[in-house]
DOFIMAR-95774 format. One line per 2 residues: number of its first residue (from 1); their letters; for each residue x negated, y, z negated of C-alpha. Coordinates in steps of 0.001 Angstrom, whole numbers. Layout:
N
NUM = a = X Y Z ~ ...
END
This chain:
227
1 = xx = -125029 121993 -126582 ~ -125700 118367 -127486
3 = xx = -128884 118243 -126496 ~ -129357 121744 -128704
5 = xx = -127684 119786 -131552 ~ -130423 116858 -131054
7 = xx = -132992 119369 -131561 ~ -131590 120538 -134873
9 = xx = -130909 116918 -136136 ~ -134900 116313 -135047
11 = xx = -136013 119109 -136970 ~ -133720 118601 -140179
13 = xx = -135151 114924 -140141 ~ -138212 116123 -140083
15 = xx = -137941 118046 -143133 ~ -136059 115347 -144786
17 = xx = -139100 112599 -144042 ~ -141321 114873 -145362
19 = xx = -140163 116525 -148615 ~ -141623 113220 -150550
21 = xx = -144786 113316 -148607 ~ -145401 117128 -149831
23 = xx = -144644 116726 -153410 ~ -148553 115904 -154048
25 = xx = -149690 118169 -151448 ~ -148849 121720 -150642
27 = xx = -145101 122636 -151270 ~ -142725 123252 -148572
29 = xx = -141828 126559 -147507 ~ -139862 129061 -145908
31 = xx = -140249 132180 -144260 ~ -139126 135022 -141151
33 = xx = -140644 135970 -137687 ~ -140106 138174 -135549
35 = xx = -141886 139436 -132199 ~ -142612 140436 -128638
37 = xx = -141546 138439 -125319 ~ -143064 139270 -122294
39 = xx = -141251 136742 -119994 ~ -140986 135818 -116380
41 = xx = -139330 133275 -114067 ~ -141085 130811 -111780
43 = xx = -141418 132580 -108241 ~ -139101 131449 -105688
45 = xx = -137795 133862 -102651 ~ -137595 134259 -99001
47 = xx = -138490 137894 -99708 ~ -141957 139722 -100098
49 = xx = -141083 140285 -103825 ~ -143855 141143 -106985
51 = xx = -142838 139598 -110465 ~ -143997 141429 -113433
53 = xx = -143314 140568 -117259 ~ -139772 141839 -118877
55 = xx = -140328 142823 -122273 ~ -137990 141426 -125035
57 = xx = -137667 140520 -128309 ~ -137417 136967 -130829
59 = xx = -136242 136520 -134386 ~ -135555 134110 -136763
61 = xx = -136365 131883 -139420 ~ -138808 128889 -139882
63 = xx = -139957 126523 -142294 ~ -143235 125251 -142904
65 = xx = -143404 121125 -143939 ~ -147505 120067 -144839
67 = xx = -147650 115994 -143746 ~ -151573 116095 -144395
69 = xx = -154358 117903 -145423 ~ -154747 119783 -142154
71 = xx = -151373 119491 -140707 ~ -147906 120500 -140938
73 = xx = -144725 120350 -138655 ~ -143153 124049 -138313
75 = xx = -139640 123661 -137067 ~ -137903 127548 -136425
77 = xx = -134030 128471 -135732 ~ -135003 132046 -133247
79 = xx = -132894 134289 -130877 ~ -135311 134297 -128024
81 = xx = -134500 137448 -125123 ~ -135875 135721 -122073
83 = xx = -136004 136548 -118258 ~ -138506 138389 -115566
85 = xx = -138591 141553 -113740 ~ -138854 141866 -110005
87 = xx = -139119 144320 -107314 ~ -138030 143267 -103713
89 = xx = -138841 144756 -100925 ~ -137577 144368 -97619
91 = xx = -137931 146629 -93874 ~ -135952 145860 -90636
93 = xx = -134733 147540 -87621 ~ -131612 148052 -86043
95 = xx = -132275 148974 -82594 ~ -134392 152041 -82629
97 = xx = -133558 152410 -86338 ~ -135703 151436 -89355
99 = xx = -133781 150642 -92515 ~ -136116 149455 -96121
101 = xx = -134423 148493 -98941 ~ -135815 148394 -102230
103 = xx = -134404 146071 -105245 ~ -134998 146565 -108866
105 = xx = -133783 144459 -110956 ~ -134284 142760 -114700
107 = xx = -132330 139442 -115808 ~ -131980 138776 -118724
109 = xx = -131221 135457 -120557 ~ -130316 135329 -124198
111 = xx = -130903 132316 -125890 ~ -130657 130668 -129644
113 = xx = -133682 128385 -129323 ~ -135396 125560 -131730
115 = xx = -138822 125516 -131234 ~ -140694 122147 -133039
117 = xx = -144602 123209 -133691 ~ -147005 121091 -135118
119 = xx = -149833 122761 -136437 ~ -153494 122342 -137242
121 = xx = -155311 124519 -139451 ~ -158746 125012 -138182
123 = xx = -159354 127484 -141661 ~ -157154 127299 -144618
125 = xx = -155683 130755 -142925 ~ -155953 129842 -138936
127 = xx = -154067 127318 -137380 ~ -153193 126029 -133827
129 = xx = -150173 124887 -132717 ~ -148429 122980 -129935
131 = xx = -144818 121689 -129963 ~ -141216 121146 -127858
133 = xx = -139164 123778 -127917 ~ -135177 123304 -127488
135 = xx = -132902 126373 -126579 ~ -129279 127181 -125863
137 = xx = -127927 129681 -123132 ~ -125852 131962 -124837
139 = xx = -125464 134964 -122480 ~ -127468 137029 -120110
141 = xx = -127371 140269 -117636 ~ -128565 141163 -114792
143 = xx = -129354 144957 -114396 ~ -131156 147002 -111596
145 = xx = -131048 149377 -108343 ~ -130981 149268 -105051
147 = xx = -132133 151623 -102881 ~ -131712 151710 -99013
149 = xx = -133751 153748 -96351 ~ -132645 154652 -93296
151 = xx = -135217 156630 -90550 ~ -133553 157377 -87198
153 = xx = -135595 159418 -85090 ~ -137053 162743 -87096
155 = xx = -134311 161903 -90220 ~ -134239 160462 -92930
157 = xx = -131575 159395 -95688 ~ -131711 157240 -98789
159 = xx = -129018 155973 -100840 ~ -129477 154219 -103935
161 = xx = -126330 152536 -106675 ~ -127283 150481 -109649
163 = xx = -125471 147404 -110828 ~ -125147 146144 -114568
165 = xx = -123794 142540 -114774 ~ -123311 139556 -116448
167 = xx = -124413 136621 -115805 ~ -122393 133982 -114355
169 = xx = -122483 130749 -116641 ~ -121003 128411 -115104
171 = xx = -123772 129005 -112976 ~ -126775 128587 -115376
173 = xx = -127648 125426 -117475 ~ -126323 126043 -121011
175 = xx = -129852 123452 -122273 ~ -133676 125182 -121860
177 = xx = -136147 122790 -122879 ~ -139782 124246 -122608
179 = xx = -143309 122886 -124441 ~ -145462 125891 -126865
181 = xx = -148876 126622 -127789 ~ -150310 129059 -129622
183 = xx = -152003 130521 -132742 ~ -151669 132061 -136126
185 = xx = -153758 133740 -138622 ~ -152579 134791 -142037
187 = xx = -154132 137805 -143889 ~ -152305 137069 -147132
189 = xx = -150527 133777 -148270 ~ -147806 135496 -147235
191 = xx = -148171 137793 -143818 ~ -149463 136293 -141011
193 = xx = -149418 137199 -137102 ~ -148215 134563 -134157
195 = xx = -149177 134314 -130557 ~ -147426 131498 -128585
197 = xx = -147026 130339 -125021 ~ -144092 128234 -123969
199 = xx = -143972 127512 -120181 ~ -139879 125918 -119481
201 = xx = -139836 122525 -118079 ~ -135959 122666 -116988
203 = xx = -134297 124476 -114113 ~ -132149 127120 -115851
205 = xx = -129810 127033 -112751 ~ -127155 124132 -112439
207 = xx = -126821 124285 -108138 ~ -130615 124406 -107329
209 = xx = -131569 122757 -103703 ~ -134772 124933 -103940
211 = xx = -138063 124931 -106111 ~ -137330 124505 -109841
213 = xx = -136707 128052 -111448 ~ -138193 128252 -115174
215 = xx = -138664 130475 -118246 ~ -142464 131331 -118830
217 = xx = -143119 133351 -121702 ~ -145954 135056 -123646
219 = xx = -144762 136123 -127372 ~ -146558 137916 -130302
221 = xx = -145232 138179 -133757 ~ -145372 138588 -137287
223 = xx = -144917 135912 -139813 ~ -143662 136566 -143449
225 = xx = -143973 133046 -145887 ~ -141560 133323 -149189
227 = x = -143696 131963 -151750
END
């Protein structure tokens, strides 16, 4: 949470440095977003397992602060739906029987995140960006099915039960920091779409002897500037 709170204080100073840089230039302004995630995890299992992107959602608020001619620092407040989808799959024998189980499953991670972006406008109406981004854990899921396979001799059975819990978070690091590039292109002065990639830097679990675990996301949006 402190390091959350850092964040903020980095983007309100920001804004603060630059409101008497921006009274000869372009004005400051302020605007909502809102988009698509398509998310995963970094890969780490024992298992023969195929990640695919989880859909989700982001939303939230931004302001735009011009610092030059070409370039302006776009700090946003956004609840960002994180996570991956994955499909295990796994076949073994006892004795003469074969058993395959089958696991599908979506986490999801909820968090409030504070992305930093500074941007370059290649046009007046395109711009690239690139930027820290600094996020919170504030609750997550794990949902799925499992489905079990047994063939002994000429028979065969299948089972499956689904499962729909939360996550444990005590277990998860509460702090997500990730680094964002992307696009924008604005049709009006006011409506604009977004396309942004943040790959996660952090480990988002706290007891982790293995490979670091991230958040990867892909995320497309709309952009609406109150002028």
């Amino acid at each position: 949470m402190k390091k959350l709170i850092l964040g903020l204080a980095f983007a309100g100073s920001l804004l603060v440095n630059a409101q008497e840089k921006t009274k000869s230039t372009s004005p400051i302004t302020f605007g909502v977003k809102a988009g698509f995630n398509a998310s995963t995890l970094s890969k780490v299992d024992q298992y023969d397992n195929d990640q695919k992107l989880k859909p989700g959602f982001n939303a939230g608020v931004f302001v735009n602060i011009p610092v030059a001619e070409k370039f302006s620092i776009q700090p946003e407040l956004l609840f960002n739906q994180l996570g991956s989808k994955t499909e295990e799959r796994e076949q073994y024998y006892v004795n003469s029987d074969k058993y395959r189980r089958e696991v599908d499953y979506k986490k999801t991670l909820n968090y409030l995140t504070v992305p930093v972006m500074v941007q370059y406008n290649i046009l007046p109406q395109l711009y690239v960006e690139a930027g820290p981004e600094f996020g919170f854990l504030l609750g997550g899921k794990d949902k799925g099915d499992i489905t079990t396979t047994l063939t002994s001799g000429n028979t065969t059975t299948t089972q499956t039960t689904s499962f729909s819990n939360k996550i444990v978070k005590d277990l998860h690091k509460r702090f997500n920091f990730g680094i964002g590039i992307g696009a924008g292109y604005y049709f009006t002065q006011n409506f604009g779409v977004t396309a942004r990639f943040t790959a996660g830097i952090t480990d988002i679990y706290k007891y982790n002897s293995a490979d670091t675990i991230r958040n990867n996301a892909f995320q497309v949006g709309v952009a609406y500037k109150f002028k």
